[in-house]
mmJSON file of the N, C-alpha and C atoms, coordinates in Angstrom:
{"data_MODEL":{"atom_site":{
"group_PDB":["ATOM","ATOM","ATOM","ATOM","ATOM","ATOM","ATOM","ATOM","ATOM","ATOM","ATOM","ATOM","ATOM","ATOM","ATOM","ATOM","ATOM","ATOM","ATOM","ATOM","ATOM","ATOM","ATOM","ATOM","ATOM","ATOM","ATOM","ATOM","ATOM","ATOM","ATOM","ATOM","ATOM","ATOM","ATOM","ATOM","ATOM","ATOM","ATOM","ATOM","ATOM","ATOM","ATOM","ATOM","ATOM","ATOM","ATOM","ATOM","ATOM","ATOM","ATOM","ATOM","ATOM","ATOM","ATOM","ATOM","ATOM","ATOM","ATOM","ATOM","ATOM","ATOM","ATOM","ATOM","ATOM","ATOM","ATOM","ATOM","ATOM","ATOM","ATOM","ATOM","ATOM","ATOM","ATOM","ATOM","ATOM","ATOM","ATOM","ATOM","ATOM","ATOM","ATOM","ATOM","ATOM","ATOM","ATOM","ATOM","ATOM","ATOM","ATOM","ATOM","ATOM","ATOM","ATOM","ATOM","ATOM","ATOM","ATOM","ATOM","ATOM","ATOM","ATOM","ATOM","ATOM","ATOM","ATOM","ATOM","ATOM","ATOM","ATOM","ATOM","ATOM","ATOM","ATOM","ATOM","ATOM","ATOM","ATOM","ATOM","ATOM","ATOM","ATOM","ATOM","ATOM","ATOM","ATOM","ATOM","ATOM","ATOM","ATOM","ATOM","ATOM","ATOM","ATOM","ATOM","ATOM","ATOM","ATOM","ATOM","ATOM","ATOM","ATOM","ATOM","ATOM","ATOM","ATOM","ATOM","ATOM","ATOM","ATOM","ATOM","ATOM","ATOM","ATOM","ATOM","ATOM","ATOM","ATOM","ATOM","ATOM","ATOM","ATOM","ATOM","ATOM","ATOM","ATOM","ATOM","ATOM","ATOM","ATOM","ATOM","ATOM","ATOM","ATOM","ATOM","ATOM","ATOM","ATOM","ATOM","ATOM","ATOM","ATOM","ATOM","ATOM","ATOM","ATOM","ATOM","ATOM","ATOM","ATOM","ATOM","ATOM","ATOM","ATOM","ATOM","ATOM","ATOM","ATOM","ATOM","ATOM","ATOM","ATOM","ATOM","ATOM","ATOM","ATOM","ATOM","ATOM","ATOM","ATOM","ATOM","ATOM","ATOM","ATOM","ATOM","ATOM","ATOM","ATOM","ATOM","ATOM","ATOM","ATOM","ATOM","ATOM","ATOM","ATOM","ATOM","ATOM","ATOM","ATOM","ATOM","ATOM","ATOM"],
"id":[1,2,3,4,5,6,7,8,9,10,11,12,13,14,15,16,17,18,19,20,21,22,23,24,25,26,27,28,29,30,31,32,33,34,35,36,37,38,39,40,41,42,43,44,45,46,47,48,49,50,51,52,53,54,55,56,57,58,59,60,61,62,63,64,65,66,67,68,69,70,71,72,73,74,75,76,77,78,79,80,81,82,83,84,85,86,87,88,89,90,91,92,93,94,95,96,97,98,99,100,101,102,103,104,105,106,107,108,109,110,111,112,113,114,115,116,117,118,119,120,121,122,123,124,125,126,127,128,129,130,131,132,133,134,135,136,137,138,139,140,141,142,143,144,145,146,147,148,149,150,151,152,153,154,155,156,157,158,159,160,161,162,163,164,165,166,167,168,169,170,171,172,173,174,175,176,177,178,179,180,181,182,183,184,185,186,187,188,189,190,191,192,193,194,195,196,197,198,199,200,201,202,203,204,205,206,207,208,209,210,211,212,213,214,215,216,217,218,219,220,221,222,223,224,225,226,227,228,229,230,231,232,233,234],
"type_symbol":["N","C","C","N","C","C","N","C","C","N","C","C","N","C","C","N","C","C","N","C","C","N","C","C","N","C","C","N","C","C","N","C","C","N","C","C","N","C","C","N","C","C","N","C","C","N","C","C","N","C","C","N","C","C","N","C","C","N","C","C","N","C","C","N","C","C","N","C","C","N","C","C","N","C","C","N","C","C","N","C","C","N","C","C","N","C","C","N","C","C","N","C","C","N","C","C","N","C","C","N","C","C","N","C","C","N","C","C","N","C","C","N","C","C","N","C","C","N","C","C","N","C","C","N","C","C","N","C","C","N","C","C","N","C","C","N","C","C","N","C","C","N","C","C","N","C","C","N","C","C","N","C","C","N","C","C","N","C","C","N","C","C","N","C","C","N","C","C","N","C","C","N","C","C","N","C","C","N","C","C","N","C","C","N","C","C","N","C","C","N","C","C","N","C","C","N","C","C","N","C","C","N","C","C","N","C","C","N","C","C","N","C","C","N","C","C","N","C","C","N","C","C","N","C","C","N","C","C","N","C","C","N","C","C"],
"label_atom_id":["N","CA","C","N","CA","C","N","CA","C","N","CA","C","N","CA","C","N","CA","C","N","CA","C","N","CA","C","N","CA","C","N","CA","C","N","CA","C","N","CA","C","N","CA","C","N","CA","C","N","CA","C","N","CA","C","N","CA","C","N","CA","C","N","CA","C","N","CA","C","N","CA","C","N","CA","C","N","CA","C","N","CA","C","N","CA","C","N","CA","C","N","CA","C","N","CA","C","N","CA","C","N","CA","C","N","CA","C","N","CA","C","N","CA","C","N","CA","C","N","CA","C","N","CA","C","N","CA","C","N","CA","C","N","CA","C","N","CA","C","N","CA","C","N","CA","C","N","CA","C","N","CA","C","N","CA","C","N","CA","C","N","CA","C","N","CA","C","N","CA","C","N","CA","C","N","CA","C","N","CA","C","N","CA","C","N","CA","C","N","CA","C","N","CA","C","N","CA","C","N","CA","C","N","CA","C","N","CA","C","N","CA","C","N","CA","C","N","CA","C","N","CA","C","N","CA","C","N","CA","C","N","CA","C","N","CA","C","N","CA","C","N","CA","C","N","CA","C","N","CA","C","N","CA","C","N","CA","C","N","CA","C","N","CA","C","N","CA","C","N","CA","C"],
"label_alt_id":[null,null,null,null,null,null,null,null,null,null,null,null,null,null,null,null,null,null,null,null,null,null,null,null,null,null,null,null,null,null,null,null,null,null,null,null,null,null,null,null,null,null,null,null,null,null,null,null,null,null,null,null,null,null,null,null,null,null,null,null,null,null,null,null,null,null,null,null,null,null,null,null,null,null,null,null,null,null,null,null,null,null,null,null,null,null,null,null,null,null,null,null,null,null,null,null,null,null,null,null,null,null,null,null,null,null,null,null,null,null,null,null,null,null,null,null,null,null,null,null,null,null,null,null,null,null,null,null,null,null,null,null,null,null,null,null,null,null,null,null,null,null,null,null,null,null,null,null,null,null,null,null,null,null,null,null,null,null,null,null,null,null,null,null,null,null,null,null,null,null,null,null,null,null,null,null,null,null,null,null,null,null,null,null,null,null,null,null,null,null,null,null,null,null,null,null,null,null,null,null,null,null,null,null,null,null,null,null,null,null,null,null,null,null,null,null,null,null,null,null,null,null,null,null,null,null,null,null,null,null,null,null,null,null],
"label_comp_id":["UNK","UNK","UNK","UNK","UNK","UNK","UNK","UNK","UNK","UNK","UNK","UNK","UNK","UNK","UNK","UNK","UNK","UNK","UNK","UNK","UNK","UNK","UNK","UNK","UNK","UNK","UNK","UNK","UNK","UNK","UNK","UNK","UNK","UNK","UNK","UNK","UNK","UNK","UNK","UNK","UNK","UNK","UNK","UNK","UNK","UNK","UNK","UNK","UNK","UNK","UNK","UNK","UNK","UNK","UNK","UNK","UNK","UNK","UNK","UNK","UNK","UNK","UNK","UNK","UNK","UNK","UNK","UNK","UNK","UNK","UNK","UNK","UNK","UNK","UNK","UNK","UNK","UNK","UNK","UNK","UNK","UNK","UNK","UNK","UNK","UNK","UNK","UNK","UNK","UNK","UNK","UNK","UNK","UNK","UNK","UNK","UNK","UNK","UNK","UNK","UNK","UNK","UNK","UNK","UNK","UNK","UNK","UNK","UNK","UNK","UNK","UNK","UNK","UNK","UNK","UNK","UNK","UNK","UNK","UNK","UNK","UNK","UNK","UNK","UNK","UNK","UNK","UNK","UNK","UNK","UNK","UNK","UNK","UNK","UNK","UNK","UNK","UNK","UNK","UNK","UNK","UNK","UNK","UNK","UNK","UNK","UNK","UNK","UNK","UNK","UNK","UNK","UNK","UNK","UNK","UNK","UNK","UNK","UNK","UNK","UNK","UNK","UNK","UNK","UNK","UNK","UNK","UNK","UNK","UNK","UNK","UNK","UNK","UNK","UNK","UNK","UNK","UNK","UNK","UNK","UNK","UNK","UNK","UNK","UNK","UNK","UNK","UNK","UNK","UNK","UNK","UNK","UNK","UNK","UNK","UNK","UNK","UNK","UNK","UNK","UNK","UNK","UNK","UNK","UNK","UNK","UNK","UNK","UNK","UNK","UNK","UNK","UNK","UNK","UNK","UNK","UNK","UNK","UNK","UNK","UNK","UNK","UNK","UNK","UNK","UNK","UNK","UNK","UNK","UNK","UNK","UNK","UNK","UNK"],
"label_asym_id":["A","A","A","A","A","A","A","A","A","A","A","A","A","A","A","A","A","A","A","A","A","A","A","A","A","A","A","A","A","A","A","A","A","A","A","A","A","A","A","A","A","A","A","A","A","A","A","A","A","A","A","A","A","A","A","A","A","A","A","A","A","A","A","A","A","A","A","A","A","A","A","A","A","A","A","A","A","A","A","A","A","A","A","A","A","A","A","A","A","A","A","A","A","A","A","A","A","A","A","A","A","A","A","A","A","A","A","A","A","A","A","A","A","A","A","A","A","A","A","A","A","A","A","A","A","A","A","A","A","A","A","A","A","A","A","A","A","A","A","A","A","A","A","A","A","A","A","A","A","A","A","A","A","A","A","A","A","A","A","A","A","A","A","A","A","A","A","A","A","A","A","A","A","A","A","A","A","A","A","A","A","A","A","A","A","A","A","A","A","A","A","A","A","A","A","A","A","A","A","A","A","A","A","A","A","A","A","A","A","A","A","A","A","A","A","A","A","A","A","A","A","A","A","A","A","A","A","A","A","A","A","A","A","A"],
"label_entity_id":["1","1","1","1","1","1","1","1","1","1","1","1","1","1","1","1","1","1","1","1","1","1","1","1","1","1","1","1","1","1","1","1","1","1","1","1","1","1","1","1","1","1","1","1","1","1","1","1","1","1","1","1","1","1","1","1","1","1","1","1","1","1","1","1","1","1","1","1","1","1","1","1","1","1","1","1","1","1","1","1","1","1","1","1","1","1","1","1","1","1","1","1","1","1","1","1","1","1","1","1","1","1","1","1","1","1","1","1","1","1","1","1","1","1","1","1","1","1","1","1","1","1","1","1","1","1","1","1","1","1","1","1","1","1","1","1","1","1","1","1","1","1","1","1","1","1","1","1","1","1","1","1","1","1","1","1","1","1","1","1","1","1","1","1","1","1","1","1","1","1","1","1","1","1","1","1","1","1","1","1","1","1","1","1","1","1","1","1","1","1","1","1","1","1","1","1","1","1","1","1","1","1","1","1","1","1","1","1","1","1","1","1","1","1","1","1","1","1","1","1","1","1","1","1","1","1","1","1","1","1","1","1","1","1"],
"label_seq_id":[1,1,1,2,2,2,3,3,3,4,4,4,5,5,5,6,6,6,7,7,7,8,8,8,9,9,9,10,10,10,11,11,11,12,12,12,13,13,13,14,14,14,15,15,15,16,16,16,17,17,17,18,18,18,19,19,19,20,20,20,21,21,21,22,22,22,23,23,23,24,24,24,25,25,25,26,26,26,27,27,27,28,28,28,29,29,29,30,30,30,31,31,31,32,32,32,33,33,33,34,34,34,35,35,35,36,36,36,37,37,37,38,38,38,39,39,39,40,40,40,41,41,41,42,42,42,43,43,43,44,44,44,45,45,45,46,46,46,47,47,47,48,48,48,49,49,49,50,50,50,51,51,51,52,52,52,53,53,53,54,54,54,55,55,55,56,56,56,57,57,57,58,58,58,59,59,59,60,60,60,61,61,61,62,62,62,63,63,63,64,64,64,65,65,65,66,66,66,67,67,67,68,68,68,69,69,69,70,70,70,71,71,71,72,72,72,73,73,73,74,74,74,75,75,75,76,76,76,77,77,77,78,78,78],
"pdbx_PDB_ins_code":[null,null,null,null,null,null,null,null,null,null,null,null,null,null,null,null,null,null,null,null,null,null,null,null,null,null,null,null,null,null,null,null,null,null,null,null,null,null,null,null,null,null,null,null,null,null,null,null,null,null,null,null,null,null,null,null,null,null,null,null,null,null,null,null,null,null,null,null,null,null,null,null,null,null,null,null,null,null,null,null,null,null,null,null,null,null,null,null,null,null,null,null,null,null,null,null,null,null,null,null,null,null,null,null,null,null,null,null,null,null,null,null,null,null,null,null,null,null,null,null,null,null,null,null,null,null,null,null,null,null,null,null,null,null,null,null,null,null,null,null,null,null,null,null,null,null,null,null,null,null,null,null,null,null,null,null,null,null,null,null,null,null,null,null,null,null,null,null,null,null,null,null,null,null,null,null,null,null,null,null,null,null,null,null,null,null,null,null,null,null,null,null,null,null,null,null,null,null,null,null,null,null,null,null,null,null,null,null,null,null,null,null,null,null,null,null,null,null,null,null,null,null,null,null,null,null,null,null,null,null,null,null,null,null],
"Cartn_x":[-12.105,-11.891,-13.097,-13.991,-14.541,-13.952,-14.639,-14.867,-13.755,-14.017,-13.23,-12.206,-11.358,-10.045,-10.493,-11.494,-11.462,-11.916,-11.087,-11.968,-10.594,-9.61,-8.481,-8.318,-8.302,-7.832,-6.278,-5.053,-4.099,-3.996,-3.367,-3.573,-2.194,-0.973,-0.007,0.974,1.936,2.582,3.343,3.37,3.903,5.028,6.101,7.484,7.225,6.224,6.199,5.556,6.717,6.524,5.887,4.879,4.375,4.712,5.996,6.379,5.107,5.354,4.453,2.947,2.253,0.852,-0.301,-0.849,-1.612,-2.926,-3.987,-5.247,-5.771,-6.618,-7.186,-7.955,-8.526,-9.546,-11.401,-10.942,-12.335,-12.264,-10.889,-10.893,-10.636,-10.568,-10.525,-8.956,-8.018,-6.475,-5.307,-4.671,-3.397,-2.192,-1.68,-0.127,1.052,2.021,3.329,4.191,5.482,6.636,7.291,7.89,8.652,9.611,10.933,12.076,11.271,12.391,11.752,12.915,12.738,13.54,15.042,15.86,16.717,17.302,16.7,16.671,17.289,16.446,16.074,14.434,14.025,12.336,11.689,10.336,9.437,8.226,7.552,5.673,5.297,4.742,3.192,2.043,0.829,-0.221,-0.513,-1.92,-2.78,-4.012,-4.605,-6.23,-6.198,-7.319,-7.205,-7.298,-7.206,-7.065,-6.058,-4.943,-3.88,-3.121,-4.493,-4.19,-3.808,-3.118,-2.688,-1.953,-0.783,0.507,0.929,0.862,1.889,2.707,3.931,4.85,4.673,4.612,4.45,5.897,6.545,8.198,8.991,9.238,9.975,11.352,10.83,11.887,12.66,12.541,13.382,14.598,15.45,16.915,17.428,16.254,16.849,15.298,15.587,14.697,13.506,12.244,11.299,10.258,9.842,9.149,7.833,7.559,6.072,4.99,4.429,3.33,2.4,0.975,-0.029,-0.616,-2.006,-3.109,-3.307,-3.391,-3.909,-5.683,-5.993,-7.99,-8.042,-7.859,-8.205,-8.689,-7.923,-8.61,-9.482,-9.909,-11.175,-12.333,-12.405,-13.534,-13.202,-14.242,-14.67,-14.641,-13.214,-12.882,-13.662,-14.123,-14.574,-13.402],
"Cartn_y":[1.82,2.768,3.69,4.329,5.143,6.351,7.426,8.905,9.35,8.732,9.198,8.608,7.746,7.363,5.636,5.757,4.194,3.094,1.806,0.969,0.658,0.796,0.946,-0.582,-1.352,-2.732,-2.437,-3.233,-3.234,-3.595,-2.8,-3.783,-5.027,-4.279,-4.943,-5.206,-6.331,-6.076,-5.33,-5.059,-4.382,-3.592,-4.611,-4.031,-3.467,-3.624,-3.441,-1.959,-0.876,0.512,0.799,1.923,1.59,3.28,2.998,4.47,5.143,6.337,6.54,5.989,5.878,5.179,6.016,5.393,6.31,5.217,5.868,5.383,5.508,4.453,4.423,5.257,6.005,6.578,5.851,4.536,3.723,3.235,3.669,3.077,1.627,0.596,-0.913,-0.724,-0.396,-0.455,0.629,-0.028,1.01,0.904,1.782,1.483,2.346,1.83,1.67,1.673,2.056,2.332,1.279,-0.026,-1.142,-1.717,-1.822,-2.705,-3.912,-4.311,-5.52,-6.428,-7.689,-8.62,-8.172,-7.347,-7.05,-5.854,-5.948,-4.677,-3.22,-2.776,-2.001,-1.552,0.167,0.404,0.122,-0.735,-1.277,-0.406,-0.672,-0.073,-1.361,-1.291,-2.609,-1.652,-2.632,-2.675,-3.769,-3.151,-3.901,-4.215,-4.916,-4.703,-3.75,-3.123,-2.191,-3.036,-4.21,-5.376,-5.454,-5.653,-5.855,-6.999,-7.777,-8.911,-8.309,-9.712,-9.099,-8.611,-8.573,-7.219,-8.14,-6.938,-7.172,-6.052,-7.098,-6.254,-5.528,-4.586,-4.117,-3.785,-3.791,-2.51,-3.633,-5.527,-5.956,-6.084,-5.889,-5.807,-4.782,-3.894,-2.665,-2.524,-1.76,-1.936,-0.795,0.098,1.032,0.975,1.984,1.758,2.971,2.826,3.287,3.871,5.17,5.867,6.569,7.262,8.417,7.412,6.259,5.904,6.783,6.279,7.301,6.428,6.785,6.291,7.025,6.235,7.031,7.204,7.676,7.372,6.131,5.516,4.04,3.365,4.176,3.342,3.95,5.089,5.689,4.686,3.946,3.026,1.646,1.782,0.605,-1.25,-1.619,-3.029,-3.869,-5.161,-6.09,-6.538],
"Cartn_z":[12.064,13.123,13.201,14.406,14.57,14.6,13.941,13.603,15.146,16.336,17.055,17.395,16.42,16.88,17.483,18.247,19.037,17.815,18.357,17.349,16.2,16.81,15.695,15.008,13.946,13.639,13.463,13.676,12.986,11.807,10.628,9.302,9.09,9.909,9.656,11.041,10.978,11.676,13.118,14.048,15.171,14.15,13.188,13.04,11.906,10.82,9.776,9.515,8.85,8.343,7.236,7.24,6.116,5.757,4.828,4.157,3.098,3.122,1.738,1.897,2.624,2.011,1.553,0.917,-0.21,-0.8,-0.099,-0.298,-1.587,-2.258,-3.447,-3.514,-4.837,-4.854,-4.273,-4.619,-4.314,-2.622,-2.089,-0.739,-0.371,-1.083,-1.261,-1.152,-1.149,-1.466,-1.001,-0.237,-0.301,-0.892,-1.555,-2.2,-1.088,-1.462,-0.224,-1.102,-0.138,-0.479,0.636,0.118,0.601,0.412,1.235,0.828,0.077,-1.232,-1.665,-1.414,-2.274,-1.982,-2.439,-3.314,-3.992,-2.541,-1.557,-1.201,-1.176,-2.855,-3.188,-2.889,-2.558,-2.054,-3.372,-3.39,-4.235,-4.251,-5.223,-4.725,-4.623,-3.532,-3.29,-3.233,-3.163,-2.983,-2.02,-1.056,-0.493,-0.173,0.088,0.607,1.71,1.605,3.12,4.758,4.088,5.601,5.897,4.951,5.008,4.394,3.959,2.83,1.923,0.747,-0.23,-0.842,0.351,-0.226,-1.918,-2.416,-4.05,-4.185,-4.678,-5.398,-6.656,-7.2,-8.298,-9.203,-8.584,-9.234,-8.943,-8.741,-8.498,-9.669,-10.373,-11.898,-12.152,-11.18,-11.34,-10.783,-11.293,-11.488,-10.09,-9.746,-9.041,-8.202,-6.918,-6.006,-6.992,-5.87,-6.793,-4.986,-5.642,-4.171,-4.837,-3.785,-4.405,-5.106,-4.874,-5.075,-5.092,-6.298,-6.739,-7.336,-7.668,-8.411,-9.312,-10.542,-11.97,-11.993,-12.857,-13.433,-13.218,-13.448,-13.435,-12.509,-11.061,-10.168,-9.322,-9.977,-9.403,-9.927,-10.718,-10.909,-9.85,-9.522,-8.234,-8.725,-7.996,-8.185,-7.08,-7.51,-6.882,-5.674],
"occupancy":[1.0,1.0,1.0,1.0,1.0,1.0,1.0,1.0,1.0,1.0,1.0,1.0,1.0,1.0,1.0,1.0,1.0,1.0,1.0,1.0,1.0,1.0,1.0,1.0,1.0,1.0,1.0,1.0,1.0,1.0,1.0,1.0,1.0,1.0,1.0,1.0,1.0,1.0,1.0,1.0,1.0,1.0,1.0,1.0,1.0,1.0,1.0,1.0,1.0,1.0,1.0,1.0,1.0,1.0,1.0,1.0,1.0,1.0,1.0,1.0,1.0,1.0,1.0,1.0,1.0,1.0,1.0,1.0,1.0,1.0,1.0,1.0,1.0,1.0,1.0,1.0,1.0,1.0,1.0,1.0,1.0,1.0,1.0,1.0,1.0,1.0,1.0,1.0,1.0,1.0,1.0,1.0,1.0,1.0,1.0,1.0,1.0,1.0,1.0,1.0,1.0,1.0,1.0,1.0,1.0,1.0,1.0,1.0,1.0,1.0,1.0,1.0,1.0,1.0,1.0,1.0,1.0,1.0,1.0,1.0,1.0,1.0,1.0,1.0,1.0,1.0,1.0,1.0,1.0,1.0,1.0,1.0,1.0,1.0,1.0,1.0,1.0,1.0,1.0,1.0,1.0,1.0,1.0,1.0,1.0,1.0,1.0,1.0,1.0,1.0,1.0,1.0,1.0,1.0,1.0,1.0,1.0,1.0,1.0,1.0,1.0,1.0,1.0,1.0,1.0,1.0,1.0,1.0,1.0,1.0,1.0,1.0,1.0,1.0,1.0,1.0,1.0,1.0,1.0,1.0,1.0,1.0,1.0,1.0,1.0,1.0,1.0,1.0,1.0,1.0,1.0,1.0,1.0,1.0,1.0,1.0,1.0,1.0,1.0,1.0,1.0,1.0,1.0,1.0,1.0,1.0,1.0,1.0,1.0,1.0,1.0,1.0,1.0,1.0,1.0,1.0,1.0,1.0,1.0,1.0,1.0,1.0,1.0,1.0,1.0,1.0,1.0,1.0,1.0,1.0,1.0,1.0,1.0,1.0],
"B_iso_or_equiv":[0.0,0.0,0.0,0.0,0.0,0.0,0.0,0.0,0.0,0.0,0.0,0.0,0.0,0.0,0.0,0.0,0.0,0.0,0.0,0.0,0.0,0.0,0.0,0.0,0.0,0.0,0.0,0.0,0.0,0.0,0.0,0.0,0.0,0.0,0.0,0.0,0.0,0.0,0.0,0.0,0.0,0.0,0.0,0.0,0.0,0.0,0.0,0.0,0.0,0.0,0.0,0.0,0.0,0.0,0.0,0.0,0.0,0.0,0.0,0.0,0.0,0.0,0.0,0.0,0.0,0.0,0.0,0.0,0.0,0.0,0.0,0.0,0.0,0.0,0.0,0.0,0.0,0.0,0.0,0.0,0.0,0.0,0.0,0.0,0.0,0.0,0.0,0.0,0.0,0.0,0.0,0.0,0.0,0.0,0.0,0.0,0.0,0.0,0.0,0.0,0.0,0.0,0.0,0.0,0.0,0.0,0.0,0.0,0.0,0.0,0.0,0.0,0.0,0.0,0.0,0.0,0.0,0.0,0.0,0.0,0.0,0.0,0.0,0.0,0.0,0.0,0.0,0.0,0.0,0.0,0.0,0.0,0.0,0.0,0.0,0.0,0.0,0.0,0.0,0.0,0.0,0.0,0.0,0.0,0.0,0.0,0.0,0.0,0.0,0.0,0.0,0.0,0.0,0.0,0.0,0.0,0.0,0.0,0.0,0.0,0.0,0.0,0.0,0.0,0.0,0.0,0.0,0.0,0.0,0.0,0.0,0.0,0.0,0.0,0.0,0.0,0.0,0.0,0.0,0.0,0.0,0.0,0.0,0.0,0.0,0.0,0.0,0.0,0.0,0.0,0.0,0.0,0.0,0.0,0.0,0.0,0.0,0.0,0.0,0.0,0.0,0.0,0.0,0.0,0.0,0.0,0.0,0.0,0.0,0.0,0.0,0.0,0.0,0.0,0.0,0.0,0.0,0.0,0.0,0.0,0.0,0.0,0.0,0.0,0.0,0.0,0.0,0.0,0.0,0.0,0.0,0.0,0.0,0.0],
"pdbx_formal_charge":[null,null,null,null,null,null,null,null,null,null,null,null,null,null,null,null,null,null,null,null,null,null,null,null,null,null,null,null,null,null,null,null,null,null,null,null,null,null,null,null,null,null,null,null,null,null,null,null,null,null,null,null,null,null,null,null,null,null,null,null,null,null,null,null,null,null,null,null,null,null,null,null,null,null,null,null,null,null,null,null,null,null,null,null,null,null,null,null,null,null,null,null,null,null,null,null,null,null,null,null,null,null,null,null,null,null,null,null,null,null,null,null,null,null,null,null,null,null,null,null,null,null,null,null,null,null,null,null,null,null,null,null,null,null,null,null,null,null,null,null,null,null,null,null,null,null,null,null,null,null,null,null,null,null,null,null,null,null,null,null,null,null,null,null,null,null,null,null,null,null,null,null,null,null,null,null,null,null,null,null,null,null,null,null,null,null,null,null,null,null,null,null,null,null,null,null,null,null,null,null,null,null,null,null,null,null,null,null,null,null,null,null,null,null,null,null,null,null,null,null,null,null,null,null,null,null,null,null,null,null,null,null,null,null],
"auth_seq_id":[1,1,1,2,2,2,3,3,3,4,4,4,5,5,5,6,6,6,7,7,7,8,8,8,9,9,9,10,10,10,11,11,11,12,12,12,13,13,13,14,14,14,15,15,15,16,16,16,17,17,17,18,18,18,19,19,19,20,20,20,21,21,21,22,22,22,23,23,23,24,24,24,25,25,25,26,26,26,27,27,27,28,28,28,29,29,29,30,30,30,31,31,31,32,32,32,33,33,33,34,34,34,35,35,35,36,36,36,37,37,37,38,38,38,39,39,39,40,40,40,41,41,41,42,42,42,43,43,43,44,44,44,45,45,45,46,46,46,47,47,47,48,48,48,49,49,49,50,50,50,51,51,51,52,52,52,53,53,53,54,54,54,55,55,55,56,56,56,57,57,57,58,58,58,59,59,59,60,60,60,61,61,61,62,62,62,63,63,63,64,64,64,65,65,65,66,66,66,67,67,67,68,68,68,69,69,69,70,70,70,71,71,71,72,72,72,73,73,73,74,74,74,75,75,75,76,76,76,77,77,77,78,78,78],
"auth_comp_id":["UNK","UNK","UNK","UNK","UNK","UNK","UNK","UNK","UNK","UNK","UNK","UNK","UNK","UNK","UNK","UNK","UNK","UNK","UNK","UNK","UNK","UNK","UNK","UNK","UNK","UNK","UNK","UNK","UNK","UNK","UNK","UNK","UNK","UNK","UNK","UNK","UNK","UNK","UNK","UNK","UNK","UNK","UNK","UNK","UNK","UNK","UNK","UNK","UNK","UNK","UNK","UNK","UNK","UNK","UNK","UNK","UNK","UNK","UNK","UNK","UNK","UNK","UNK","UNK","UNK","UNK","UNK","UNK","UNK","UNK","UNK","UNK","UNK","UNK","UNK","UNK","UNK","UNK","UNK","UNK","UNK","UNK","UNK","UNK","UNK","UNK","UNK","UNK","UNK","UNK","UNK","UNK","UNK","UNK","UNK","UNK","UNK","UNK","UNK","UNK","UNK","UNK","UNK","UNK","UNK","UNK","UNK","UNK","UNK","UNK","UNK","UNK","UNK","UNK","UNK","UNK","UNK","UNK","UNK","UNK","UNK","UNK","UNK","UNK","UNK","UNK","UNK","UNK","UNK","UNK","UNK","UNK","UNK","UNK","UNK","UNK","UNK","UNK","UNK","UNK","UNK","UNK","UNK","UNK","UNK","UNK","UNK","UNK","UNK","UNK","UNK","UNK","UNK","UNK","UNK","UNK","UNK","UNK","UNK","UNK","UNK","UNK","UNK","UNK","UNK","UNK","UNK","UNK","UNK","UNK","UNK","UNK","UNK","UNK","UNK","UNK","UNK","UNK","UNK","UNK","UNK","UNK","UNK","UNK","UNK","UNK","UNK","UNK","UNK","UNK","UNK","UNK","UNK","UNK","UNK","UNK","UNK","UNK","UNK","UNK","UNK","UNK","UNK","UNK","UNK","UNK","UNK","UNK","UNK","UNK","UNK","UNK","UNK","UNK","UNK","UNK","UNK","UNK","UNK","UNK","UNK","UNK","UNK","UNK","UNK","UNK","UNK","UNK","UNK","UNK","UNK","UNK","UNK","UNK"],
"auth_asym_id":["A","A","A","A","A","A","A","A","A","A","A","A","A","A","A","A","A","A","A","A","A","A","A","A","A","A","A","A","A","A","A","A","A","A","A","A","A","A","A","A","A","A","A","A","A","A","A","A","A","A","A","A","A","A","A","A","A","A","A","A","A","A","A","A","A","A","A","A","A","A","A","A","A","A","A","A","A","A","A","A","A","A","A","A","A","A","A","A","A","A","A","A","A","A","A","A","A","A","A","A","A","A","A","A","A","A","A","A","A","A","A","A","A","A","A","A","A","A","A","A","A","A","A","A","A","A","A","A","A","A","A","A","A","A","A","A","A","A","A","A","A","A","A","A","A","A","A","A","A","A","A","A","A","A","A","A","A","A","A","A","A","A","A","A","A","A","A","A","A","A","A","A","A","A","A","A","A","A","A","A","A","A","A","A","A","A","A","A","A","A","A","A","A","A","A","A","A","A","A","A","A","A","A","A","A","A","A","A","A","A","A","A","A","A","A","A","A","A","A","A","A","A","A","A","A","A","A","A","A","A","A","A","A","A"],
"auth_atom_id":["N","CA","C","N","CA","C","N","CA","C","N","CA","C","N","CA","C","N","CA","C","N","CA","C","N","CA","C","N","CA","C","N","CA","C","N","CA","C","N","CA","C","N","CA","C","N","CA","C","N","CA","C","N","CA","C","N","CA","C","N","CA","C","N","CA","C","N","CA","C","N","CA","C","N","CA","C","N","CA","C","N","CA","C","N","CA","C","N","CA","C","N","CA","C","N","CA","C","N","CA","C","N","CA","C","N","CA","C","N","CA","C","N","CA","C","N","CA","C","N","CA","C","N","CA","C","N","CA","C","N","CA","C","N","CA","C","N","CA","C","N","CA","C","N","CA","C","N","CA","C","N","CA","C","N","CA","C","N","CA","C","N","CA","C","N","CA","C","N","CA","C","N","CA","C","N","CA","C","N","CA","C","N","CA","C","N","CA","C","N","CA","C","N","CA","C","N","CA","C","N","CA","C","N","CA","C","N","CA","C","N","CA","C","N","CA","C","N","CA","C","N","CA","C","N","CA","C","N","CA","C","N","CA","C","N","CA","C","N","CA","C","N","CA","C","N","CA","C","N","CA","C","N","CA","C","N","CA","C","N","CA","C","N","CA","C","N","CA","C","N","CA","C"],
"pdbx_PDB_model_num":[1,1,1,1,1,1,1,1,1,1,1,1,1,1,1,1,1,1,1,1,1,1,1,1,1,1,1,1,1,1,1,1,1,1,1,1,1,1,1,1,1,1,1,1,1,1,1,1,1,1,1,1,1,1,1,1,1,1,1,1,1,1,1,1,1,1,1,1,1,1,1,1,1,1,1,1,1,1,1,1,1,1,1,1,1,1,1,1,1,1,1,1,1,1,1,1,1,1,1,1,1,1,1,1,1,1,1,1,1,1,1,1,1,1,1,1,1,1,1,1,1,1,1,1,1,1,1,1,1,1,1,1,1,1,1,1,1,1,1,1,1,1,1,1,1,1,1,1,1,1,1,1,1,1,1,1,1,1,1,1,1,1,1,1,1,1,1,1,1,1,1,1,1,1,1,1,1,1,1,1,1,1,1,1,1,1,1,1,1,1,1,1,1,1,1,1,1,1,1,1,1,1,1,1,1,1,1,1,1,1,1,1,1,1,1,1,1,1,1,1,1,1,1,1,1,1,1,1,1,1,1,1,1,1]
}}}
C-alpha cells in the first residue's frame, strides 16, 4: 500500500476477519486471533501476503486471544 492509502493488495479473503492482528516486530508476519477447527478462537500466524496461515494454539482445551510477539522475533527471519 502507498503512504496514501492507494495501492491496497488484499491479504485475505472478502469473508475472512482478521480479529486481533498484530504485526511482527521484523514486519515479515502477522499473528491473529481465529476460529479453529474445534471451534474454539486459536492464534495463527501469517506471511504478510497472506500465505501461510498456521495454527499455533490448536491443542488447546479453551479458546485463546491477545496475540503478541516475544524478543525473539525482533530478530529478522528468512
Amino acid at each position: 500500500m502507498n503512504s496514501n492509502g492507494t495501492g491496497q493488495t488484499p491479504i485475505t479473503p472478502d469473508t475472512f476477519f482478521l480479529p486481533q492482528p498484530v504485526w511482527s516486530p521484523n514486519g515479515n508476519k502477522i499473528a491473529l486471533r481465529q476460529d479453529g477447527p474445534s471451534g474454539l478462537a486459536d492464534i495463527w500466524i501469517m506471511n504478510k501476503n497472506g500465505h501461510g496461515l498456521t495454527n499455533l494454539t490448536s491443542a488447546s482445551t479453551a479458546s485463546d486471544f491477545d496475540p503478541d510477539w516475544g524478543p525473539a522475533a525482533r530478530k529478522a527471519h528468512p
